[in-house]
Backbone bond lengths (Angstrom), bond angles and torsions (degrees), N, CA, C in turn:
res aa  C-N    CA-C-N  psi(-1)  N-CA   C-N-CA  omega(-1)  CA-C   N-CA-C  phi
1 X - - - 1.446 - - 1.524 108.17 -
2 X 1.458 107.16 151.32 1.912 103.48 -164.41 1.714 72.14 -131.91
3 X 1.540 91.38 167.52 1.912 117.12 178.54 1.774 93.75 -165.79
4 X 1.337 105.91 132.75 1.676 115.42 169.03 1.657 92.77 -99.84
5 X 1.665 104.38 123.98 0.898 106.37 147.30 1.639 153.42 -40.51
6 X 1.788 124.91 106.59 1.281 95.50 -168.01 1.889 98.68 -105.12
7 X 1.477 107.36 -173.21 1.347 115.82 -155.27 1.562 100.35 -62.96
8 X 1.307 122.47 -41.18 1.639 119.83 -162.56 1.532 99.16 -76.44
9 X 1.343 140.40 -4.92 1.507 135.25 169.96 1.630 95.98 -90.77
10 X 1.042 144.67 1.59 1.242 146.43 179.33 1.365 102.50 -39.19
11 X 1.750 114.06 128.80 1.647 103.34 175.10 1.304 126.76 71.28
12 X 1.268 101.69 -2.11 1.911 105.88 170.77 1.404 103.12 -71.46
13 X 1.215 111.88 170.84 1.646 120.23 -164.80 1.867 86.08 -107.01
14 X 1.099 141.09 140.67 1.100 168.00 146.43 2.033 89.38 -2.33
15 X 1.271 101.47 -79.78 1.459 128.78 -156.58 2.026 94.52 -60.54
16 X 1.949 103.94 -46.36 1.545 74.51 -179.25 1.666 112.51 -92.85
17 X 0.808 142.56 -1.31 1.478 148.75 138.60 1.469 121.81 -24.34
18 X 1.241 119.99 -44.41 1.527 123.95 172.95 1.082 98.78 -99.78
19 X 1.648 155.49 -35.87 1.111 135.73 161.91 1.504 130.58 -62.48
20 X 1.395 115.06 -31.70 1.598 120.35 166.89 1.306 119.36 -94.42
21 X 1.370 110.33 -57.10 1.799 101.37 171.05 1.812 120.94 -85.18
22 X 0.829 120.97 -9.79 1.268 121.74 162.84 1.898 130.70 -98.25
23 X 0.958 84.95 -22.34 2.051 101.93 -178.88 1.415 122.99 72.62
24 X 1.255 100.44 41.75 1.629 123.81 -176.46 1.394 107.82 -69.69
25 X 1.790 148.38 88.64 1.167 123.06 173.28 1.542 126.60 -40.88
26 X 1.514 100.54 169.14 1.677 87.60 162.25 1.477 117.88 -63.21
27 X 1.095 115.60 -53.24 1.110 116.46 158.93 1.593 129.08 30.24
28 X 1.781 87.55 -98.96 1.708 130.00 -171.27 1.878 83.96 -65.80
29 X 1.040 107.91 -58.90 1.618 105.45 -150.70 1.637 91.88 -55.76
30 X 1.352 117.77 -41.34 1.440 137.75 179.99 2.204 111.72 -30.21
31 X 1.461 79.50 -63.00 1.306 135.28 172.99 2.022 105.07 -40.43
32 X 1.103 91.82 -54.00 1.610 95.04 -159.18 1.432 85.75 -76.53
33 X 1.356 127.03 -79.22 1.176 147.63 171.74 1.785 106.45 -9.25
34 X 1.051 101.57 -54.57 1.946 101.56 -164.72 1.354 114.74 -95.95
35 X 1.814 107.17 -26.66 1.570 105.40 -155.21 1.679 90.66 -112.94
36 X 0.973 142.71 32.01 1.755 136.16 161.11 1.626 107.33 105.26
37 X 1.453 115.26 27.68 1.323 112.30 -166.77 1.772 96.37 -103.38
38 X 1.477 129.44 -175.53 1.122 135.42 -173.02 1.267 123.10 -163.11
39 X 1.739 134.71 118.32 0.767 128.92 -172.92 1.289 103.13 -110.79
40 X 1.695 120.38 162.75 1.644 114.47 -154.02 1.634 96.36 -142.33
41 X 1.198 152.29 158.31 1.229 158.82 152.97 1.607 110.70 -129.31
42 X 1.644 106.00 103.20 1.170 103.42 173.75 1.658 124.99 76.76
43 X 1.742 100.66 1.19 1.621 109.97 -174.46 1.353 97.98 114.09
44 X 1.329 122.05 -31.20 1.343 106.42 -159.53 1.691 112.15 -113.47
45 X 1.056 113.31 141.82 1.555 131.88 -173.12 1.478 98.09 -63.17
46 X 2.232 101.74 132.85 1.359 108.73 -169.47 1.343 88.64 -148.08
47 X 1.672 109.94 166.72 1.161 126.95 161.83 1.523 128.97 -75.17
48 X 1.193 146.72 161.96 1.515 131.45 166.46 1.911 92.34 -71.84
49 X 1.412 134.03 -10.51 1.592 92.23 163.24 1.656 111.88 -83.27
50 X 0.540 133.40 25.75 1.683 130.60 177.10 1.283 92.72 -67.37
51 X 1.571 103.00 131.94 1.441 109.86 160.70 1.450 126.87 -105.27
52 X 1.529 133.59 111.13 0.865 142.89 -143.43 1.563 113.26 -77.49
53 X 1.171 135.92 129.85 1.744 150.73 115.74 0.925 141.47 -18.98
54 X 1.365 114.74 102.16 1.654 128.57 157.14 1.440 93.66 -2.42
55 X 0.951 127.07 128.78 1.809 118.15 156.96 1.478 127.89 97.44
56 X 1.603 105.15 -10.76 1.320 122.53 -158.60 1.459 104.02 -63.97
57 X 1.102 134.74 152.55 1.659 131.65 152.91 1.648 108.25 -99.59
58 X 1.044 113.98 123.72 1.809 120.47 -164.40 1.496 111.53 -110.41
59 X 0.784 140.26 53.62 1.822 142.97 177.43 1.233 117.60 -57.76
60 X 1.033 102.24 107.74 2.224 116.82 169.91 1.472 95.10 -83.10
61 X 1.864 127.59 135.25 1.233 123.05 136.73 1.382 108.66 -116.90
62 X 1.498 123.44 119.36 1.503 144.52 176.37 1.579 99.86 -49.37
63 X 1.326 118.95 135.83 1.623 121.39 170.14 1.495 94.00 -71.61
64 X 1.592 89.32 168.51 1.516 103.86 -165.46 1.551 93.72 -65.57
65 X 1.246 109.08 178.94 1.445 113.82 -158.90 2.203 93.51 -136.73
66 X 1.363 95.18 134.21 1.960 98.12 -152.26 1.400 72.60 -95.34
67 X 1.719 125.04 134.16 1.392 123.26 139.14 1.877 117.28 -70.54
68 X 1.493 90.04 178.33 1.550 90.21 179.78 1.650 95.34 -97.07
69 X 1.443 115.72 -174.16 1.446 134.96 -178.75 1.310 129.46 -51.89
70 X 1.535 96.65 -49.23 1.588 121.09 168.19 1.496 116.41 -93.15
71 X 1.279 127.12 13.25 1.376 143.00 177.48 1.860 108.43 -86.56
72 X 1.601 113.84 69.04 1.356 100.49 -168.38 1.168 100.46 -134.86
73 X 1.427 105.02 143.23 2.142 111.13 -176.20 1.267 89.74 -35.46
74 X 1.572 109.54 166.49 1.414 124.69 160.94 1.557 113.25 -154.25
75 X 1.338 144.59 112.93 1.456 103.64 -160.93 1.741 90.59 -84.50
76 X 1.027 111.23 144.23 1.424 137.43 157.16 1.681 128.89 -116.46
77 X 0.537 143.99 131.97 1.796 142.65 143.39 1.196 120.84 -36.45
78 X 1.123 120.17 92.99 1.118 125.46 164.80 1.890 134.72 -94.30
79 X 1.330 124.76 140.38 1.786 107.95 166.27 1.422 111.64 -88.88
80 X 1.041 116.39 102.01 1.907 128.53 159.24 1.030 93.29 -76.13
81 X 0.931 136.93 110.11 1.898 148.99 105.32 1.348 121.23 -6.43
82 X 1.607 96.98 -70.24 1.753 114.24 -161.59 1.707 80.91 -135.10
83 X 1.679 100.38 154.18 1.811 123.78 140.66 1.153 107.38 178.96
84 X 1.670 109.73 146.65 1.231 125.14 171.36 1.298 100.40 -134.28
85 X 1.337 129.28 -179.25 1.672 141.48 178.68 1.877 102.10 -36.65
86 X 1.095 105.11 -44.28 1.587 112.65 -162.42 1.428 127.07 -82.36
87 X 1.837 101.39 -40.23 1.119 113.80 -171.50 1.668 116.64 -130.35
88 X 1.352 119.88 166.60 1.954 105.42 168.42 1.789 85.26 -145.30
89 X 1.496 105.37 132.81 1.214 110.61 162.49 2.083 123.59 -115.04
90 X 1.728 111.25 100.15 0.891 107.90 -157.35 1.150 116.49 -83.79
91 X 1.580 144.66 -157.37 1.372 145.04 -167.77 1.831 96.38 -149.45
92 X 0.889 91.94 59.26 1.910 92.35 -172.44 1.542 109.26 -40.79
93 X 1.062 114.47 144.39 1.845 122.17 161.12 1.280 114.03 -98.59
94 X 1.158 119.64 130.99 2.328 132.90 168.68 1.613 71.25 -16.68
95 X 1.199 84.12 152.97 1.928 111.74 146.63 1.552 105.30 79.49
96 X 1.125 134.55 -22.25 1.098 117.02 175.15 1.747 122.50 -109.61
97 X 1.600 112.51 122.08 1.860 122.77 -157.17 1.769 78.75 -56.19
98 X 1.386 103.78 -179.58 1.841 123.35 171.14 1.610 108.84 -85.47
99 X 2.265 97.71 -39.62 1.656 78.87 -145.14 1.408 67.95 -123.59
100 X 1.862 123.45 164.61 1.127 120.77 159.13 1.855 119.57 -68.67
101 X 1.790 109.17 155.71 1.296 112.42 -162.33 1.343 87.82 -143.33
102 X 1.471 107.82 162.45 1.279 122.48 162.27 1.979 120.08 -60.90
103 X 1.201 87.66 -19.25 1.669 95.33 175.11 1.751 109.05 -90.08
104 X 1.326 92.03 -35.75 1.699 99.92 -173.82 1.785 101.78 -133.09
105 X 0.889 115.94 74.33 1.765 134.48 158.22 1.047 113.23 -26.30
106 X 1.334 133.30 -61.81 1.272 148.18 -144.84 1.511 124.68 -148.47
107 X 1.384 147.65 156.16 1.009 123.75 158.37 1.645 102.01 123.03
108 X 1.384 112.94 -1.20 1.672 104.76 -136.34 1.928 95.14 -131.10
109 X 1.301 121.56 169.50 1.188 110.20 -170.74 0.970 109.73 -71.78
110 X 1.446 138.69 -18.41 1.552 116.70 177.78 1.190 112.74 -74.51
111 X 1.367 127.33 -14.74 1.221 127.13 -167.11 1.497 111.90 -84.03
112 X 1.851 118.60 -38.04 1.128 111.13 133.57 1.196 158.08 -39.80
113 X 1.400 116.09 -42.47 1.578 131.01 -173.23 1.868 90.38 -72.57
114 X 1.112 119.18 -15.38 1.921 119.38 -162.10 1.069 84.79 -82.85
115 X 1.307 131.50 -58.71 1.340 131.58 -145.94 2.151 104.00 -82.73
116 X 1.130 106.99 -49.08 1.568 123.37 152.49 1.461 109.56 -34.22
117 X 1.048 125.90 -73.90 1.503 126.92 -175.48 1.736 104.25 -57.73
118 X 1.310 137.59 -50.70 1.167 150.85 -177.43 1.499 98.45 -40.80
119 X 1.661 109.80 -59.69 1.707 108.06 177.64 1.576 117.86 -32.76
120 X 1.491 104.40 -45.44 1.363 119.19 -148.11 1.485 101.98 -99.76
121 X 1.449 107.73 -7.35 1.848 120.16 172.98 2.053 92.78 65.95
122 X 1.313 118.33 52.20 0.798 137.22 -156.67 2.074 89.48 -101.18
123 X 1.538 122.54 100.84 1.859 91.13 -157.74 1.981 96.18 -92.80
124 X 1.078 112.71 42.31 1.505 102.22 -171.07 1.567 100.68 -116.73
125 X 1.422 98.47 154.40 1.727 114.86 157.94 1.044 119.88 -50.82
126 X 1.294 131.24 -163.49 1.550 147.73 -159.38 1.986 105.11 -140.30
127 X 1.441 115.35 98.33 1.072 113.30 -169.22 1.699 107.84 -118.90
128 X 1.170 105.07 105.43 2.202 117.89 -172.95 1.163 95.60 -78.63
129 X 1.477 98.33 110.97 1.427 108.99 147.25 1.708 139.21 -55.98
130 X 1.616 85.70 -65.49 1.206 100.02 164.83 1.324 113.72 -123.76
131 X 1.450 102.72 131.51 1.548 105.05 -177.73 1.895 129.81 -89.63
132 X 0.890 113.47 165.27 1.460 101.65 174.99 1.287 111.76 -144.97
133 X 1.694 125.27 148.22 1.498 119.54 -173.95 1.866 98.94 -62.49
134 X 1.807 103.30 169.59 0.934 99.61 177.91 1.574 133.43 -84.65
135 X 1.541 98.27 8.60 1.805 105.43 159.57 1.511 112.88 -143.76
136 X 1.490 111.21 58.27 1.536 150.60 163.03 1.495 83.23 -118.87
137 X 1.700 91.05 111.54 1.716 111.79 159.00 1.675 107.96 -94.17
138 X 1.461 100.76 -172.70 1.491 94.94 -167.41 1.231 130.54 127.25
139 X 1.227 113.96 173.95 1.757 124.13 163.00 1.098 131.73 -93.91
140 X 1.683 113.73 118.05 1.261 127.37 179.87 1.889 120.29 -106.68
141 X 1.077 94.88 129.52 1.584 88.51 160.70 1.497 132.56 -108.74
142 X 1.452 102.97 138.45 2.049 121.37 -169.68 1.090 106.93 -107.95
143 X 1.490 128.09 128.00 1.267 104.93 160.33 1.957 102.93 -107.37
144 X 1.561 95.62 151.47 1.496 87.61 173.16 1.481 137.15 -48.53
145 X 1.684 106.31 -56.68 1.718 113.65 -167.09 1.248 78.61 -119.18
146 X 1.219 107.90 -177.23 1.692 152.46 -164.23 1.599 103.46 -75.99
147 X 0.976 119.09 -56.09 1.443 123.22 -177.58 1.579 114.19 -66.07
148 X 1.710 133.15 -38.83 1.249 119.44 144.96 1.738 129.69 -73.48
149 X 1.141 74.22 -0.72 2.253 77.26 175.24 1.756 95.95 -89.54
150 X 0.995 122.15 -53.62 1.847 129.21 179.73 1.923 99.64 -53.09
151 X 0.776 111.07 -35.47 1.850 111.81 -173.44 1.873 103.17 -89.89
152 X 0.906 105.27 -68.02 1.516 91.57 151.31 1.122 148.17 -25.68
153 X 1.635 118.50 -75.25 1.308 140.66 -177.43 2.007 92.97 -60.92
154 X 1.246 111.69 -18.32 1.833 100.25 -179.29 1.657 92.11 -108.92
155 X 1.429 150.38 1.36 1.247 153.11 150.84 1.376 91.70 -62.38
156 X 1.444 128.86 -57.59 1.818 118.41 -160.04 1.573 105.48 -77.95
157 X 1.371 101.44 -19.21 2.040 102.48 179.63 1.552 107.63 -56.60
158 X 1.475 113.52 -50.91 1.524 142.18 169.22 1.079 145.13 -33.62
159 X 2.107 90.18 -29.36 1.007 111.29 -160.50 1.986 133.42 50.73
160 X 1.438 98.40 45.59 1.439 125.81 174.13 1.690 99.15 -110.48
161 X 0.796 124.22 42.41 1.702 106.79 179.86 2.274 87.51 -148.64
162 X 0.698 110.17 81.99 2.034 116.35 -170.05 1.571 89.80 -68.32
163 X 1.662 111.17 136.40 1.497 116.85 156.57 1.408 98.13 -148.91
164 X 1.605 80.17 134.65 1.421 102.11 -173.58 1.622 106.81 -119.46
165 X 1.915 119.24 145.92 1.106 125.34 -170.94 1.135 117.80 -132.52
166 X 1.494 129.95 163.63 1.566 128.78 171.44 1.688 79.51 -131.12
167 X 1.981 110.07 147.75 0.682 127.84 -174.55 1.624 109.35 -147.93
168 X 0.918 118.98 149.84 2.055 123.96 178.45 1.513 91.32 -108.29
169 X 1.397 104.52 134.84 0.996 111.81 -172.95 1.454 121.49 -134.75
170 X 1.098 157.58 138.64 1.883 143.61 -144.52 1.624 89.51 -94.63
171 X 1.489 102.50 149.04 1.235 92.83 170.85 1.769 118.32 85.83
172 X 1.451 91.30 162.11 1.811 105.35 166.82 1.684 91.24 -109.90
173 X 1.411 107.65 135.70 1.365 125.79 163.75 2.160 101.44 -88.73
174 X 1.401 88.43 129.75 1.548 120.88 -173.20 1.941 104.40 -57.93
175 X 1.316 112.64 -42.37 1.062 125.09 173.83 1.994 113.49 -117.18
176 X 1.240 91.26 123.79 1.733 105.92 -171.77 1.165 116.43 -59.16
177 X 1.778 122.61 -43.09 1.899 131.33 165.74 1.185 107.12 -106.91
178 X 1.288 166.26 -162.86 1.407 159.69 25.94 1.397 119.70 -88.07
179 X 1.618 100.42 -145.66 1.846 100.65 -164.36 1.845 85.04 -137.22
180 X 0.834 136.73 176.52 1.190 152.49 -141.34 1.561 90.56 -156.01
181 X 1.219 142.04 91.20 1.841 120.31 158.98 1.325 113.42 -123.01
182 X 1.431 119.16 106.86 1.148 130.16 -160.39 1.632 95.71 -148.89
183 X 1.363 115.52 142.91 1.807 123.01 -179.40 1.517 106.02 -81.57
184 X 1.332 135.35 152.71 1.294 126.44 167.30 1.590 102.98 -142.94
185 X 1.640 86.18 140.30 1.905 105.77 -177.75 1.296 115.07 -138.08
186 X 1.282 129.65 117.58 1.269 126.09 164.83 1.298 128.89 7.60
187 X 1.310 157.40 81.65 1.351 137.90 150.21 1.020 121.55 -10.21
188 X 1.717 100.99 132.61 1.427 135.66 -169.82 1.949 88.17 -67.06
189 X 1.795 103.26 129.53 2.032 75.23 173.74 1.468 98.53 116.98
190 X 1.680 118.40 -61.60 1.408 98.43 -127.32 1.459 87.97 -118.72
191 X 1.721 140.41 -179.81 1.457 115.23 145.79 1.391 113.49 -115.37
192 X 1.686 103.72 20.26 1.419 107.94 -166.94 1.938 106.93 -111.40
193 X 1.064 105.17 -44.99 1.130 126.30 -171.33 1.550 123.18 -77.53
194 X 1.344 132.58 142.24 0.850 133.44 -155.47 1.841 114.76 -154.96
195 X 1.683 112.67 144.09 1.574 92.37 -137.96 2.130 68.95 -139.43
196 X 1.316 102.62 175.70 1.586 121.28 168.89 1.553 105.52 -101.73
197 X 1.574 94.16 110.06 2.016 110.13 -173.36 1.381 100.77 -119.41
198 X 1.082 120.01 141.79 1.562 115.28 141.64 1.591 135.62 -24.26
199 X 1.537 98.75 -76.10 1.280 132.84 163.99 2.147 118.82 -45.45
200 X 1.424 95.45 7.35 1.402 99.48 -179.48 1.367 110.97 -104.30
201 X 1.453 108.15 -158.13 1.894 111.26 -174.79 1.652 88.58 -119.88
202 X 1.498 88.48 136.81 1.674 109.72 175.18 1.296 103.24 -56.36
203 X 1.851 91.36 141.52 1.421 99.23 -166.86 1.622 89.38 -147.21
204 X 1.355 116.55 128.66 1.310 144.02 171.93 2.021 141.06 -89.55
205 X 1.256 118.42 76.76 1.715 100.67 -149.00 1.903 74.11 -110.51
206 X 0.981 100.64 141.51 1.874 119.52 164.32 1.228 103.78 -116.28
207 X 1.910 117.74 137.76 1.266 100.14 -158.01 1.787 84.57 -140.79
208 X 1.698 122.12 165.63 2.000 118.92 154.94 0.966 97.18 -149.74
209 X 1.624 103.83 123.59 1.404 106.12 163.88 1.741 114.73 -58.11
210 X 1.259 90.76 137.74 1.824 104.22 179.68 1.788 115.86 -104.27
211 X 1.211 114.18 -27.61 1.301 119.42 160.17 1.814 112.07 179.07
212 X 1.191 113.87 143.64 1.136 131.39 178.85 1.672 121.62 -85.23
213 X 1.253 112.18 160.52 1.817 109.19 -166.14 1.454 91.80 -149.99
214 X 1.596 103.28 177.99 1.274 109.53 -165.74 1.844 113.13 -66.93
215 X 1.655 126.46 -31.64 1.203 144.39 -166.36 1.290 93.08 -124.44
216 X 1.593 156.82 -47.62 1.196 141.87 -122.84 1.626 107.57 -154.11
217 X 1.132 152.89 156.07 1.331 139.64 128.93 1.213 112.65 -104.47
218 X 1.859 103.52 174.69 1.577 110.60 177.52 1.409 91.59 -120.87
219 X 1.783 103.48 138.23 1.392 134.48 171.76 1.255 105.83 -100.08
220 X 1.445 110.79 141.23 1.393 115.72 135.69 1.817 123.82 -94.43
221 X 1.495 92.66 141.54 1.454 94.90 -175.92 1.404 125.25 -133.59
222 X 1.153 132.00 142.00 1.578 137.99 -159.11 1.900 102.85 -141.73
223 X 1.458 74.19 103.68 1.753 102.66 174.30 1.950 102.07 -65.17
224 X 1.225 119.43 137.71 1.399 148.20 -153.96 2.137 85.37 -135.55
225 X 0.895 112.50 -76.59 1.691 127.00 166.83 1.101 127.86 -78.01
226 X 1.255 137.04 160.44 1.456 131.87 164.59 1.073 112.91 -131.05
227 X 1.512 127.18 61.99 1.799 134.90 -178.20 1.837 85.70 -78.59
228 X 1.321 89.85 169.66 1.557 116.58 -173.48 1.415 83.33 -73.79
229 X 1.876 116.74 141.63 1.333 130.28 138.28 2.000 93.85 66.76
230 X 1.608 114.55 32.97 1.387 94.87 -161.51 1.877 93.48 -83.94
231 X 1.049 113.77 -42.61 1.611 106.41 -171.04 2.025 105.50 -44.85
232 X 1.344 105.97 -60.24 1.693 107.53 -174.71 1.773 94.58 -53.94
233 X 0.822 124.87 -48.49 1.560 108.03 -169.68 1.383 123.10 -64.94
234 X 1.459 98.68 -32.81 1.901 104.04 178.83 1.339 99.27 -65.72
235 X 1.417 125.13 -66.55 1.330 144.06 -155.00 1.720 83.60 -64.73
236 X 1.270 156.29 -80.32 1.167 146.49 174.55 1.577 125.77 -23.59
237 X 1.213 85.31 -45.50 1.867 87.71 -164.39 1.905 105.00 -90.71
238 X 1.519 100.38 5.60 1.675 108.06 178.87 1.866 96.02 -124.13
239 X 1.292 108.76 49.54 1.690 129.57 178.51 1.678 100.34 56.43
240 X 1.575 145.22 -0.74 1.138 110.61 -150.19 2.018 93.45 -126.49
241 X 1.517 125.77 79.18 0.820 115.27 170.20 1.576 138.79 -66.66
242 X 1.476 107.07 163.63 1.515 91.39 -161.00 1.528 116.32 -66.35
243 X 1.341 149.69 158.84 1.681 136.93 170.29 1.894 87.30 -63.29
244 X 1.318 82.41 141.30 1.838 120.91 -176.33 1.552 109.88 25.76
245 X 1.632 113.51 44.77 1.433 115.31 129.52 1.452 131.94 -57.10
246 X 1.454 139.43 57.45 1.340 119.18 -168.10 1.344 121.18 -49.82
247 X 1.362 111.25 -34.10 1.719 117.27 176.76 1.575 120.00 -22.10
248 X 1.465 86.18 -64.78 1.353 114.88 -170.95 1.342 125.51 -92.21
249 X 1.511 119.60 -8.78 1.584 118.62 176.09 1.715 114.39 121.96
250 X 1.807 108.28 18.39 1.476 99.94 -151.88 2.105 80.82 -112.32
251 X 0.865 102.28 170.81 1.761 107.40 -150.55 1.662 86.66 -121.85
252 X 1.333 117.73 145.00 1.706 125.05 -157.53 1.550 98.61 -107.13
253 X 1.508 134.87 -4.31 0.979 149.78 -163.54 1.679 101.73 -44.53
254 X 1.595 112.85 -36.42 1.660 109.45 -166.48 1.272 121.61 -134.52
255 X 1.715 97.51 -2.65 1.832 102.15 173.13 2.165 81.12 -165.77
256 X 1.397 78.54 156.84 1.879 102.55 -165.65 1.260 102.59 -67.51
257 X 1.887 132.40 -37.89 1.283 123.83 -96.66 1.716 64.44 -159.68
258 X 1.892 102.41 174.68 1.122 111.49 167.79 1.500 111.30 -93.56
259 X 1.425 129.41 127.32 1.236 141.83 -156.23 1.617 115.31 -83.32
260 X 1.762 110.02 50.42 1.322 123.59 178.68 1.440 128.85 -137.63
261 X 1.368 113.02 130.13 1.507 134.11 -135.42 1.199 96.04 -135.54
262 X 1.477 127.86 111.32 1.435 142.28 176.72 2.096 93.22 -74.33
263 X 1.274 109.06 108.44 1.753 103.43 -167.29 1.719 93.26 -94.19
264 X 1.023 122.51 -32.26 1.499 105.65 -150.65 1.850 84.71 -142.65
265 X 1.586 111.71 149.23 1.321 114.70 165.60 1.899 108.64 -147.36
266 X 1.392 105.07 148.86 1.894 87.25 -170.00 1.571 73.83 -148.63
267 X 1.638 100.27 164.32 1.599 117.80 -172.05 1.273 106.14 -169.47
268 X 1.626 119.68 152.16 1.372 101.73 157.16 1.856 126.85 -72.22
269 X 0.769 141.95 146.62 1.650 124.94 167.76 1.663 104.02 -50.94
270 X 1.324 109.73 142.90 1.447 118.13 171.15 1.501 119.72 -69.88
271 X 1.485 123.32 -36.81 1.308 125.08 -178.96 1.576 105.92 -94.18
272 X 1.559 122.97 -58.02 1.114 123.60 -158.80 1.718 109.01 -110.46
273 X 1.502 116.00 29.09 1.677 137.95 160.61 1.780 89.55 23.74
274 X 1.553 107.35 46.15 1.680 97.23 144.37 1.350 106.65 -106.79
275 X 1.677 104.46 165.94 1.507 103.49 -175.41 1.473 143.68 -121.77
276 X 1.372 99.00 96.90 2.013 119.33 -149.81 1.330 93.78 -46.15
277 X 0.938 97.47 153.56 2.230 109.26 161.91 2.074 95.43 -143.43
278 X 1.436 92.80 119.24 1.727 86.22 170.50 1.365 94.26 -121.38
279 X 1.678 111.37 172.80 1.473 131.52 -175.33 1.371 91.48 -132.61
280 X 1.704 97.00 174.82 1.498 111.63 -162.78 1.265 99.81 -150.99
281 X 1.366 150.20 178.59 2.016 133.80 173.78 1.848 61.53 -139.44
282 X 1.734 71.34 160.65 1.777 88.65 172.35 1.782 99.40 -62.31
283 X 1.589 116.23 172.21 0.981 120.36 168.64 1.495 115.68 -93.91
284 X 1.535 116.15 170.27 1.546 114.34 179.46 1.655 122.77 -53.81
285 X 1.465 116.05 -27.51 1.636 92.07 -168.42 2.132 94.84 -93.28
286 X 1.148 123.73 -22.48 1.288 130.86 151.92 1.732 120.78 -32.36
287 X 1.644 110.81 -56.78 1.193 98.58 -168.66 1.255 113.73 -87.53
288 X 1.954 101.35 -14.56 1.928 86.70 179.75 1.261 100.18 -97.56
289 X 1.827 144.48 45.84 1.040 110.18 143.15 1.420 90.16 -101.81
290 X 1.452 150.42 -3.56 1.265 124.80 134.73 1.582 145.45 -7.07
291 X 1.431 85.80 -59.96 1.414 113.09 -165.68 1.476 94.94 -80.00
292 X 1.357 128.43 -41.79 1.212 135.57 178.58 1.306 131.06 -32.67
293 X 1.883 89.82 -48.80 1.461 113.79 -159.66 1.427 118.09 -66.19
């Protein structure tokens, strides 16, 4: 990454320049410095005390970046939406996990995005922004390298990173909008499952009913938190599980899968702080139990 120095950074030290005006964690800066990375002024090799010049040309190169074991191209099909150098915003389909697992190896978007980036001689890992279960369809956001995953990942702390959902839900809910505030912690037991504890981390779901059906309605829902599995657990543990959540209590009678669709996602950009808004249409086995109803 290059930056021309302008006059009011005059005399900044290298190190606080990418940490304040650029949003470099310690981390990354940590990172460049120890693990094979290189910072350049003008061509020429510098320290983070360098104090920078009106005029300067400033070049970061990120050390190579180590995948994990199960981190291997795969070609897959993927829906890209959006990408530029920094970021990829995908359109996930039910059924396929994000990251590879010992349960699921292969098959999965990183395993795509590896093989995708490879085309493009792209030399970075696979860094999830936002994650999604592995039969939660929808929109996800990636950022390529480390330096838009660190600016991000502190946009979603902030609550600057908006995800928005449509969900099927059992039942008529008693109240048409509210908020859901309930803590959630792992189940005692399980390493999958996840229940409403005391002893958990506050967890926030805002929800409107959008229309009602004979057994079920569809919500829209807007995550406040991002605990694991938090929408199925609120909506479960307040009687109304999702249609064919089995996890959680939702009955497979009219769709396989749990019936939740990340619809809409908005962010600032990490490098160039404009501010995306994408959409999503429900997917096919979603809209025909619509159509069904």
């Amino acid at each position: 990454m290059e930056w021309k120095i302008k006059n009011v950074h005059q005399d900044m030290l290298i190190r606080d320049y990418l940490r304040d005006i650029q949003g470099f964690s310690r981390r990354i800066v940590k990172s460049i410095k120890f693990d094979g990375g290189s910072i350049l002024v003008n061509g020429t090799t510098q320290t983070v005390r360098y104090r920078l010049q009106e005029g300067d040309r400033l070049t970061v190169h990120f050390p190579q970046e180590k995948k994990g074991s199960l981190m291997q191209p795969e070609a897959i099909e993927l829906s890209i939406v959006y990408e530029d150098e920094d970021i990829v915003v995908i359109n996930k389909t039910p059924g396929m996990a994000v990251i590879p697992s010992i349960h699921h190896p292969n098959g999965t978007v990183a395993n795509g995005l590896l093989a995708h980036y490879a085309k493009q001689n792209v030399p970075f890992t696979v860094h999830i922004v936002t994650r999604l279960d592995r039969d939660t369809s929808g929109l996800m956001l990636v950022a390529k390298h480390r330096y838009s995953h660190s600016i991000l990942a502190d946009s979603q702390q902030h609550g600057e990173v908006t995800r928005k959902y449509r969900a099927m839900v059992e039942g008529k809910l008693k109240n048409k909008h509210g908020t859901f505030r309930a803590p959630i912690a792992r189940k005692d037991g399980s390493i999958i499952e996840r229940e409403i504890n005391t002893k958990g981390k506050s967890a926030i779901t805002h929800y409107i009913v959008e229309k009602e059906f004979s057994h079920y309605s569809l919500v829209s829902v807007q995550l406040e938190t991002g605990r694991t599995h938090q929408i199925r657990v609120h909506f479960s543990g307040n009687g109304h599980p999702l249609l064919g959540d089995t996890l959680y209590g939702g009955a497979t009678t009219t769709i396989s899968r749990q019936a939740l669709h990340c619809n809409e996602l908005s962010f600032k950009h990490p490098v160039t702080k404009e501010w995306l808004e994408f959409y999503s249409e429900l997917p096919v086995d979603m809209a025909a139990v619509m159509k069904n109803s």
